[in-house]
N, C-alpha and C positions, 0 to 999 in steps of 0.2 A: 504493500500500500504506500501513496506516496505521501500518510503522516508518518509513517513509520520511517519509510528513508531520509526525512527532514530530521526526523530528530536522530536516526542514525548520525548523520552527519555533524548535527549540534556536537553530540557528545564526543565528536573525533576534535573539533575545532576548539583549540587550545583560549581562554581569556588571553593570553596576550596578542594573539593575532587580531582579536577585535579594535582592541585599543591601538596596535599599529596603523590601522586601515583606516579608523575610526579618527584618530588625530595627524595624522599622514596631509588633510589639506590645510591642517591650519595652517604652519609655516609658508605654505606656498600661498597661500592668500596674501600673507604678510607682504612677500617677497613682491606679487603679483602690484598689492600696494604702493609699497617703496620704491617700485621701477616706473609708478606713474600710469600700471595697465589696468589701472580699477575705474576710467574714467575722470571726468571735471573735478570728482569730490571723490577723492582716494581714502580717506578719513573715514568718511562717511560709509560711505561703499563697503569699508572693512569692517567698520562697527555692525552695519547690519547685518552683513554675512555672517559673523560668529554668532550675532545674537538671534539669525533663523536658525541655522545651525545648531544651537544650544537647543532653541523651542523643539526643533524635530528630535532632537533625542527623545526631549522629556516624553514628548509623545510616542515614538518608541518603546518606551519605560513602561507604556499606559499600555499599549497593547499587549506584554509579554502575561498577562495573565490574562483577560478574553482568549488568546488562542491556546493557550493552552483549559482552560474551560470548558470552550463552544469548540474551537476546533482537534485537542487532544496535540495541539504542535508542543511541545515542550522546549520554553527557551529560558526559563528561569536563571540559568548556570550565568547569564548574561546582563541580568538586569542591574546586579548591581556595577557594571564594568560600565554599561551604560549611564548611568547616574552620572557615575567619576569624570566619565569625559564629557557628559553634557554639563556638569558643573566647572569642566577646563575651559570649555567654551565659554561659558556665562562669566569666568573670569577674565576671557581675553578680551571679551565683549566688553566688559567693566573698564578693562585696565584700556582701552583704546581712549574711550571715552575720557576715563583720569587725565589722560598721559601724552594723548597727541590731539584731543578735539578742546578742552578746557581747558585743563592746564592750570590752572587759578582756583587755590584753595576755597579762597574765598567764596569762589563764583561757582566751586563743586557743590559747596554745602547751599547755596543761595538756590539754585536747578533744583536739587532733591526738597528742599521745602517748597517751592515754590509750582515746581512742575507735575501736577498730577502724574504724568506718566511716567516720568525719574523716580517719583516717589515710589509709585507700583512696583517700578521693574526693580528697586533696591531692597524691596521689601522681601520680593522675591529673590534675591540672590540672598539674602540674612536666612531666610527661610532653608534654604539649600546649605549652609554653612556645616550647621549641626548632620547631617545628611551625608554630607561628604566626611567628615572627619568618622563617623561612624560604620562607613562601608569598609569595615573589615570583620575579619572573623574573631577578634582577641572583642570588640565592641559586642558580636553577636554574643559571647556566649557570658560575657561580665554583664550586659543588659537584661539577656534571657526576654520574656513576653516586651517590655519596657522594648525594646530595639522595634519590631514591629509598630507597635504604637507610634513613636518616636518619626518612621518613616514614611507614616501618613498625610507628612509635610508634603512630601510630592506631588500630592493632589492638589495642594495652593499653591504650589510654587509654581506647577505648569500653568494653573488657571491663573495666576496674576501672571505669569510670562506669557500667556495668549491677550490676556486685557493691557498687558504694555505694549503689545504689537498693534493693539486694534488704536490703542491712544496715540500710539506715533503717527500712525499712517496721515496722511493729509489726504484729507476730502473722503469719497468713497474708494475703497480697493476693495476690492473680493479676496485677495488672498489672505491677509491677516485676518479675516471673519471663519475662511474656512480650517485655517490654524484652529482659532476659537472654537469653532465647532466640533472640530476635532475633540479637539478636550473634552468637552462639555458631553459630548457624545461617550464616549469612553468611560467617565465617570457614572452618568446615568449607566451603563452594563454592570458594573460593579453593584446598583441599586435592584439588579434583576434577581427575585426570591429564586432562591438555589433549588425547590424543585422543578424549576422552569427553565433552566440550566442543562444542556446536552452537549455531549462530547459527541461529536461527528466523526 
């Protein structure tokens, strides 16, 4: 069957080949930046790349347990490698922003109070902090139930990382709605009573 050969494959596929593959364009974005190939606004361009980037993991993240539910895919072994690098991204995404778009302490801290959507998308990166310092195993088993609980934050963090895509945007775009949607969707399946729930 071809869930069985997927997850054959999952279990042959090492976690660090993910996170290769997985943080393998950041640099090259970088690079792609600082040579002036990102466009008029190479800053910008960068910023937003890591910060979809980032959002698509999270949602990644959301999916690995509907398929394995509804579909019987088993990718667990992944999710939390995914976390780490969607929170790599969401730093790079930060640190662009710090470091080559602002620049001015002042005027960092003046944006986050000031900017509903600064505000959201930092809320969400604090949200992710405790998240990522905990994605290990010496955390899983000193936490015990507490570590699950704990990582229920990923459900705000994506949804306020979908509502800071949708506040950036100028004017209408359909893409940051279908980000949103995404989310939004994904968590409503988590709300589906588990005898209504079939592995396919």
């Amino acid at each position: 069957m071809l869930v069985e050969r997927i997850n054959g494959v999952a279990r042959k596929v090492p976690n660090w080949a993910l996170y290769l593959v997985a943080l393998a364009p950041m640099p090259w974005f970088f690079y792609l930046a600082a040579t002036g190939q990102m466009g008029a606004e190479p800053i910008n361009a960068l910023e937003r790349q890591y910060g979809e980037i980032a959002l698509q993991l999270l949602i990644i993240g959301l999916v690995v347990t509907p398929l394995r539910r509804f579909a019987g895919i088993n990718l667990l072994k992944f999710r939390r490698a995914i976390g780490l690098v969607a929170f790599a991204y969401v730093a790079a995404h930060l640190a662009v922003w710090l470091f080559l778009d602002v620049q001015l302490i002042g005027q960092i801290w003046a944006d986050i109070l000031k900017r509903p959507y600064i505000t959201v998308g930092m809320a969400a990166f604090v949200l992710m902090i405790p998240l990522a310092l905990t994605s290990n195993n010496l955390s899983v088993r000193k936490l015990g139930p507490t570590w699950r609980k704990l990582h229920r934050l990923t459900y705000a963090a994506a949804l306020l990382g979908a509502v800071h895509f949708v506040m950036l945007a100028k004017g209408f775009q359909l893409e940051p709605l279908i980000y949103a949607g995404l989310v939004v969707g994904l968590l409503a399946l988590r709300q589906v009573p588990k005898q209504k729930r079939a592995v396919a």
